[in-house]
Residue frames as a rotation matrix with the C-alpha (Angstrom) as fourth column:
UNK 1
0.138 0.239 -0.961 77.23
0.872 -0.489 0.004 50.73
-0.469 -0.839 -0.276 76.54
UNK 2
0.582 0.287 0.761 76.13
0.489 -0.871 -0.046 54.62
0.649 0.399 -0.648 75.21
UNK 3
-0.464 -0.510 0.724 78.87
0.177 -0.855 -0.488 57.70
0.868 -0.098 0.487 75.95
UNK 4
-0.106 0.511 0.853 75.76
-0.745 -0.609 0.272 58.54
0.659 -0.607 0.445 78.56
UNK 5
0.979 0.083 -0.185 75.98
0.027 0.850 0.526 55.38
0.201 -0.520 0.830 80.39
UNK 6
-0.076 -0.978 -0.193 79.77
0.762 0.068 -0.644 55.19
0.643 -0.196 0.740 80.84
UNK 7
-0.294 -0.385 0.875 79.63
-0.046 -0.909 -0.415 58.70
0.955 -0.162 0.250 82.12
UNK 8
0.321 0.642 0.697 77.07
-0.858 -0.114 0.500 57.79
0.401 -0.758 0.514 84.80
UNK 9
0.936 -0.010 -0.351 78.54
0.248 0.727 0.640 54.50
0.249 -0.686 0.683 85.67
UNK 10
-0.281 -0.806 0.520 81.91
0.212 -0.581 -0.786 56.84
0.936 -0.111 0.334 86.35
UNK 11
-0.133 0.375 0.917 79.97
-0.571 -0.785 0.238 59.16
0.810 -0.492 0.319 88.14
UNK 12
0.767 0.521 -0.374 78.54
-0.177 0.732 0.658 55.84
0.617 -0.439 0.654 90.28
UNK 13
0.386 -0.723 -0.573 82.39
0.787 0.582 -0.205 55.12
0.482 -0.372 0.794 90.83
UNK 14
-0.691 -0.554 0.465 83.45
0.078 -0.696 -0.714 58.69
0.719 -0.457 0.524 92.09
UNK 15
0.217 0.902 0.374 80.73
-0.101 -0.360 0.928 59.07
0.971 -0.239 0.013 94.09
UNK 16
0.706 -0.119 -0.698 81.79
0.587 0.651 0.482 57.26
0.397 -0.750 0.529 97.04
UNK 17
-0.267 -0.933 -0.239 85.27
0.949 -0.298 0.103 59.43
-0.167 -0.200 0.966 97.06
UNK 18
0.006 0.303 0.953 83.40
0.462 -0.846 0.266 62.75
0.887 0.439 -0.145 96.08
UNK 19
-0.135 -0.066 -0.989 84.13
0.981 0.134 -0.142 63.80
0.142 -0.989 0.047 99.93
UNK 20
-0.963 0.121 -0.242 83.27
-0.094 -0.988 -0.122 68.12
-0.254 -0.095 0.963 98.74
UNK 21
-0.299 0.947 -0.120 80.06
0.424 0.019 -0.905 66.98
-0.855 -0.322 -0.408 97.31
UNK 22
-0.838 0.011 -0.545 81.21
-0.477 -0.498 0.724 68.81
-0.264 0.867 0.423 93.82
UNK 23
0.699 0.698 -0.155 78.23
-0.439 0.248 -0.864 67.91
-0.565 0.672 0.479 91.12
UNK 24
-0.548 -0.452 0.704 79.93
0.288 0.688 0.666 65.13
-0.785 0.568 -0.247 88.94
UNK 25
0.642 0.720 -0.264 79.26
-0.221 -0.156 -0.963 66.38
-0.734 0.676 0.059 85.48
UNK 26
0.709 -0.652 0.269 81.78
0.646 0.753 0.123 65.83
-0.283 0.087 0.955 82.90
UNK 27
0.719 0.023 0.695 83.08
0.078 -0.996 -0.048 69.00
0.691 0.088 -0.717 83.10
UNK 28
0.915 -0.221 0.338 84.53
-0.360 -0.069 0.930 67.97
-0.182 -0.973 -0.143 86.46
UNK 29
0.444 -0.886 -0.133 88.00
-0.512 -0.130 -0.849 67.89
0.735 0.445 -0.511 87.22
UNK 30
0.501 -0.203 -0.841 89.61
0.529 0.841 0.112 65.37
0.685 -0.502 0.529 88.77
UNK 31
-0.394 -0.873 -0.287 92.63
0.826 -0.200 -0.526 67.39
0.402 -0.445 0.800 90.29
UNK 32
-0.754 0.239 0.612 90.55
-0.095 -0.962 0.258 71.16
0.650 0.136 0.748 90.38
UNK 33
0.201 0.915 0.349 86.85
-0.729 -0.098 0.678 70.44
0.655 -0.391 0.647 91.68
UNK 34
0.699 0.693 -0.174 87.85
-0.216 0.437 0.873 67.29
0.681 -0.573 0.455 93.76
UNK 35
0.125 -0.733 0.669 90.86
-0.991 -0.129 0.044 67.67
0.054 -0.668 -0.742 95.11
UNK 36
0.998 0.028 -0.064 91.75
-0.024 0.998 0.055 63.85
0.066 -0.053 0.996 94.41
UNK 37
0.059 -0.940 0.335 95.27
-0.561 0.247 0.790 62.67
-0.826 -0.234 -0.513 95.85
UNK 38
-0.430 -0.445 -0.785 97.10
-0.863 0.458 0.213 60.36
0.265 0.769 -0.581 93.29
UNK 39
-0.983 -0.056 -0.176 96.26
-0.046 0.997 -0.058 57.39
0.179 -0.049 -0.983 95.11
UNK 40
-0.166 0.976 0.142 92.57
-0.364 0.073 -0.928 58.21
-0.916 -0.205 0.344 95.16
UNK 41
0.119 0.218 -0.969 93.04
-0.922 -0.337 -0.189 58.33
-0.367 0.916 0.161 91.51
UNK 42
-0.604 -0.746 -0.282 94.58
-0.790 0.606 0.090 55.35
0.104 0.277 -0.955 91.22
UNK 43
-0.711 0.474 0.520 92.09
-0.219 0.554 -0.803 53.62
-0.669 -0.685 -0.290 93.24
UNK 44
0.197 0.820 -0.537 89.49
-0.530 -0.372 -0.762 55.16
-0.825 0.435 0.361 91.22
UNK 45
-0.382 -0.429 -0.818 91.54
-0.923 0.134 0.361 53.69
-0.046 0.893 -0.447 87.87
UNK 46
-0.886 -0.459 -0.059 91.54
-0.443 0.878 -0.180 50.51
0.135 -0.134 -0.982 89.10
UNK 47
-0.567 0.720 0.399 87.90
0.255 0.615 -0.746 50.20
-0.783 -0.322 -0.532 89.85
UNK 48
0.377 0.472 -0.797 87.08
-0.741 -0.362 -0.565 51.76
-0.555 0.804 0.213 86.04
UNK 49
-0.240 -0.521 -0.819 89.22
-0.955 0.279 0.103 49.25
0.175 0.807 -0.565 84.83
UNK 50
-0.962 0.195 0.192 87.48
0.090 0.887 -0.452 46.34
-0.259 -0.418 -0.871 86.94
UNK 51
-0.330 0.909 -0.255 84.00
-0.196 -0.331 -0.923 47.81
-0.923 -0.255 0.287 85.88
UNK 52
0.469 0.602 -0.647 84.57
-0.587 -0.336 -0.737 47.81
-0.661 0.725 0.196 82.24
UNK 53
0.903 0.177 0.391 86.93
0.007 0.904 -0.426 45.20
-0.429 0.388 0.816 81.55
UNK 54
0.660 -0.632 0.406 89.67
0.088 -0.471 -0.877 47.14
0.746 0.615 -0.255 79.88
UNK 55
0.266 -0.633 -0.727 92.87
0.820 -0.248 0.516 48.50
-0.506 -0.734 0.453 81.36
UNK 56
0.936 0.294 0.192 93.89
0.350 -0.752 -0.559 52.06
-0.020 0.591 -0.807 80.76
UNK 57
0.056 -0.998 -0.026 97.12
0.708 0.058 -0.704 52.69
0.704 0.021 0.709 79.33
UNK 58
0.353 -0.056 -0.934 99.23
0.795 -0.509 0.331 54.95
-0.494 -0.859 -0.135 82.26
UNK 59
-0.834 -0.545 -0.086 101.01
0.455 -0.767 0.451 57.09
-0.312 0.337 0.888 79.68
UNK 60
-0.374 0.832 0.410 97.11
0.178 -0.369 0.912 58.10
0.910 0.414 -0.010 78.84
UNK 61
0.437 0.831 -0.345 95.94
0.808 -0.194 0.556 59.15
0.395 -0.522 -0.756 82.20
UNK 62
-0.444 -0.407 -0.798 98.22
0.428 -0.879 0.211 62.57
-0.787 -0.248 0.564 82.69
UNK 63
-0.945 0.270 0.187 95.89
-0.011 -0.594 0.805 63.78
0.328 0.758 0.564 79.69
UNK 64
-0.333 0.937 0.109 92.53
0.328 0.006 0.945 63.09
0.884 0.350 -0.309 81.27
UNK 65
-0.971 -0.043 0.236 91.68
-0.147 -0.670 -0.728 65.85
0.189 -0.741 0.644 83.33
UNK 66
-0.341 0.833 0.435 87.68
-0.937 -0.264 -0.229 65.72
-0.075 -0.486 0.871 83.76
UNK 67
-0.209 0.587 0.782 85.14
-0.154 0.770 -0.619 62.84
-0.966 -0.250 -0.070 83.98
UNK 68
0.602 0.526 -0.600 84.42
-0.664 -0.087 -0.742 63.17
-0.443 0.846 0.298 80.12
UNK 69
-0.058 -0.838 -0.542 87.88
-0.907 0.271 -0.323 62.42
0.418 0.473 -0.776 78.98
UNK 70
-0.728 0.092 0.679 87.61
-0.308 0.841 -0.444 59.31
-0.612 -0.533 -0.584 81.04
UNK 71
0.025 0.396 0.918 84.82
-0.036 0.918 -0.395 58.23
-0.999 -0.024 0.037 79.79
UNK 72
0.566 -0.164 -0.808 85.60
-0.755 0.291 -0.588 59.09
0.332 0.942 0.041 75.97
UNK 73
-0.392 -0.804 -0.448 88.82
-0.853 0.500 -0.151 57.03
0.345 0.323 -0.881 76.54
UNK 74
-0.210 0.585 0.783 86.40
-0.336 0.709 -0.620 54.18
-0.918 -0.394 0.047 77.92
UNK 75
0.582 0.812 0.036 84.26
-0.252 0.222 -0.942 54.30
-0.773 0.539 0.334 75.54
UNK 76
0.609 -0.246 -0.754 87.01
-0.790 -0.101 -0.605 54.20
0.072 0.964 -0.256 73.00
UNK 77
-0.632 -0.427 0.647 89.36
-0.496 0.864 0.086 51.33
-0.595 -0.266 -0.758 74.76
UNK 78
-0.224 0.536 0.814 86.10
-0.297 0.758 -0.581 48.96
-0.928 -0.372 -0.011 74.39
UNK 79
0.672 0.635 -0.382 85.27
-0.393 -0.131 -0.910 49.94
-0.628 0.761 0.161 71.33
UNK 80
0.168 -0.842 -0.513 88.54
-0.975 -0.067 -0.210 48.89
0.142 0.536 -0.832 70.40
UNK 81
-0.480 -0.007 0.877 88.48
-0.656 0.667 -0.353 45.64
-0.583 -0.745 -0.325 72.45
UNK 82
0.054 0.640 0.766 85.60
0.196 0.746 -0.637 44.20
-0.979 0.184 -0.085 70.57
């Protein structure tokens, strides 16, 4: 899966919880543009980590502030994985 795929199957997973309607770019901030509670986030973890197989360490998700970071650290988990 391509940096531009991850991002968009992200985007696929916030969508549902995007409840302002923000534009999902990877720019977007989790805490800033959507106002996500913790446990949205969490949710949200849990259904990147069921999508892609991986599990993301927790001491790595107080550094990933937008939709990019996410999916770099995706993209880089898997890559690691295989």
């Amino acid at each position: 899966m391509t940096s531009e795929a991850t991002l968009a199957k992200i985007c696929d997973l916030i969508e549902p919880i995007n409840k302002k309607g923000v534009p999902l770019t990877a720019d977007t901030t989790f805490a800033a543009d959507l106002e996500l509670d913790s446990l949205t986030v969490m949710g949200l973890v849990a259904d990147i980590e069921d999508e892609f197989d991986i599990l993301l360490p927790i001491n790595l998700l107080p550094e990933l502030e937008t939709i990019g970071q996410v999916a770099d650290a995706v993209d880089r988990i898997v890559a690691d994985k295989n």
